[in-house]
C-alpha positions, 0 to 999 in steps of 0.5 A: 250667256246668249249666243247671237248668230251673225252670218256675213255675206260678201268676204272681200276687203270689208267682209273680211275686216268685219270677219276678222274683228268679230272674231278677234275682238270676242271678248272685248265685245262680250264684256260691253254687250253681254252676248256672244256674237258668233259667226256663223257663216260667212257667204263667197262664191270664192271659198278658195281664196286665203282671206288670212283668217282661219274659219271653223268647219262650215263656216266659208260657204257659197251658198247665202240662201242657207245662211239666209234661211236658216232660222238660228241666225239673228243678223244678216251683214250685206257686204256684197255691194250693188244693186241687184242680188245684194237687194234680193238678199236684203229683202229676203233677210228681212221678209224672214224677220232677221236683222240686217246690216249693210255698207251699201250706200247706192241700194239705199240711196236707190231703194232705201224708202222701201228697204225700211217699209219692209223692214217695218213691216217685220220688226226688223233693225237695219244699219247702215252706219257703214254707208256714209263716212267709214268710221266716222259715226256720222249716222249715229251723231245725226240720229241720236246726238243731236236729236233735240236739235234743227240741223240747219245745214250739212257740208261734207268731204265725203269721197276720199278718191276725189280728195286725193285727187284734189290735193295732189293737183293742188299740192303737185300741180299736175293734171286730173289724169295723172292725178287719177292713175296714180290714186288708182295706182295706190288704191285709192279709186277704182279702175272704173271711178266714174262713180267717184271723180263724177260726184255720184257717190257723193250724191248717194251718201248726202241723200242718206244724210238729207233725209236722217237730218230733215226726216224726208224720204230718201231722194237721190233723183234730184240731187245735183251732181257735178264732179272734178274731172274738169278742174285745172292746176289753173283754177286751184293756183287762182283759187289759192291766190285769193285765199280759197281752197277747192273741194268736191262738197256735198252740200245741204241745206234746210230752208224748211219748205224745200231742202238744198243738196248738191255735190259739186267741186266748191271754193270754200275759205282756206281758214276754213277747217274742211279745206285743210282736210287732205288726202284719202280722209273725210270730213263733215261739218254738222250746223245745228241751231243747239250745237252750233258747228260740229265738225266730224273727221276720219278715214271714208273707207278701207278695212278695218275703218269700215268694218268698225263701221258694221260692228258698232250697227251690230252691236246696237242690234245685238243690244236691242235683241237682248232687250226682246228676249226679256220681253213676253212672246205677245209684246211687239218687239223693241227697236230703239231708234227709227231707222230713218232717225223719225217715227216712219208717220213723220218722214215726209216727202219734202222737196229738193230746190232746183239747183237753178234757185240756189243763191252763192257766188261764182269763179268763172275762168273764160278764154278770151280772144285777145281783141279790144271789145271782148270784155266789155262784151262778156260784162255787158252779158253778165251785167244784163242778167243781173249779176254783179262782178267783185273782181276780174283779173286776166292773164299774161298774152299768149302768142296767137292765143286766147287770153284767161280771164278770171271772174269772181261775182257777188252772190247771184241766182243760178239761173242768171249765171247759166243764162249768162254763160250760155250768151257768153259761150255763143260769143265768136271771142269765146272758142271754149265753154266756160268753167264754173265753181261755185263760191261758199264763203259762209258754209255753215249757213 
């Protein structure tokens, strides 16, 4: 049986599940590719540590050059994460023609277009089925299931810190920042989650998703990016009470010419399947024009969720050096699939709409100063930028304090609302800025 070297380099949480299922699962592994995935190194400055795994002799080593360099291994597994010696590592592994997998969702969304030319250039595969979405086969459903399909639009839950987040305000009704302390009590975020609860690996992982779907290249510059460290047990009781649910979504849309994708907390139906998607867990909903909805939903992160995430990227490359080894010395070598799901002549440039132009409704949550003329004012605003109110509900007095008002707008331009905020907020009644969220009601179109 053909031996294929794999060698891992970063054995932290996911090295480690990835380690421990390549050795743990050998056999199952052999009788559904036909090789032997060996693992041959596995790269950490820290070789002291006890992963609970015991390695072979000169297996756990510090040095990922040698497992780089060395000629015997066929698959590079990046686990190192970031976007500076991880990059380095990757593109040597490439330039020296081995196969490379990787979780790195913010490399690729950074330096993904020319992480594939090169790859390209020497014939070699790159996963990153990882990247986006844990275990769900995201990449692989968008890549190869619906390939006879035009993916009209993408809405995802795809960070599991901000849903924790969101549910326990909404299910406990306390504040973001214990909500917060907490997830990362549980180790649910990190002790620096800015990149979470802001939105921005949300962002990474929808400017894969974007360009897998539309065949554009990858872009994550001009993705919108909100995230929830504003919302309030306020907004999401009102939210509730008018039967929405708020969720931070990566959203995306195909409108041919240009392509939608924004993150940004959203209210969606409460009938709708994403807003009971609770917890750590992710969820994405597929609108295709063959399909129709398809909904795909699992743990985001974690272990072994995610190192069952590398593994199916190994396994696919494991399958198509199988079928090369067949292949005579002269014939260019076989990758099944494009690594961007499109035929690299077919990934265009496509450009993303300013979230200026978007078209939806609005929540919008104002303090009022409790006198007679303020509402007409903030709605003689609205009303002159174009924007069309559906309802306006405020809140009990409060003793020498501003009133809540609540808003909800028919659908309007988002150039005519952040106008309008912007005259609102400089009213003397209005002493704080305020709170938008955006509406989606039908968020399969």
């Amino acid at each position: 049986m053909k031996q294929i070297n794999i060698a891992i380099l970063g054995c932290g949480v996911v090295g480690t599940g990835v380690a421990k299922l390549l050795m743990e699962k050998q056999p199952l592994l052999e009788s559904k590719i036909g090789a032997s995935l060996n693992l041959k190194y596995v790269v950490d400055l820290d070789t002291k540590t006890d992963r609970g795994i015991r390695f072979k002799d000169g297996v756990f080593i510090s040095d990922a050059t040698k497992a780089i360099d060395d000629p015997t291994v066929d698959i590079i597994v990046e686990l190192i994460g970031g976007k500076g010696v991880a990059k380095d590592f990757i593109l040597r592994a490439l330039k020296n023609k081995k196969h490379v997998v990787t979780a790195n969702k913010a490399l690729i969304a950074e330096f993904g277009n020319d992480i594939v030319k090169i790859a390209a250039e020497h014939n070699s595969d790159f996963g990153f089925e990882a990247s986006v979405g844990g275990c769900m086969p995201v990449i692989k459903t968008i890549r190869e299931s619906l390939v006879a399909n035009r993916i009209n639009s993408i809405t995802g839950i795809l960070n599991g810190t901000c849903n924790y987040i969101l549910t326990k305000i909404s299910n406990e009704g306390c504040l973001f920042d214990v909500a917060l302390k907490e997830a990362q009590a549980k180790g649910y975020a990190e002790a620096d989650p800015f990149l979470d609860v802001e939105g921005h690996d949300s962002a990474h992982k929808l400017a894969i998703l974007a360009s897998l779907a539309y065949g554009m290249r990858i872009n994550i510059k001009d993705i919108h990016v909100e995230g929830i460290s504003k919302i309030t047990p306020v907004d999401i009781e009102f939210a509730k009470d008018f039967g929405y649910t708020i969720k931070l979504l990566a959203i995306s849309k195909n409108n041919t010419d240009k392509v939608e994708a924004r993150v940004h907390p959203t209210m969606i139906p409460t009938v709708h399947p994403l807003a009971h998607v609770n917890g750590s867990m992710n969820a994405l909903t597929i609108n295709a024009d063959a399909t129709g909805e398809t909904m795909l939903y699992g743990a985001g992160a974690g272990m072994m969720p995610t190192a069952s995430a590398v593994l199916s990227d190994i396994a696919d490359i494991a399958r198509n050096i199988m079928v090369n080894q067949n292949l005579n010395s002269d014939s260019k070598p076989v990758t099944r699939i494009p690594i961007l799901g499109f035929q690299d002549s077919n990934v265009r440039q496509i450009s993303i709409m300013p979230i200026t132009e978007i078209n939806t409704c609005y929540y919008i949550r104002l303090a009022a100063a409790d006198r007679p003329g303020v509402l007409s004012k903030i709605t003689g605003i609205l009303g002159n930028c174009g924007i069309s109110i559906q309802s306006v509900h405020q809140k009990g007095r409060q003793a020498n304090g501003p009133v809540p008002v609540f808003m909800i707008t028919h659908r309007a331009v988002e150039r005519d609302v952040q106008q309008a905020l912007k005259e609102i907020s400089e009213l003397d009644a209005i002493p704080e800025n305020p709170v938008v969220i955006r509406i989606e009601e039908d968020i399969t179109t």
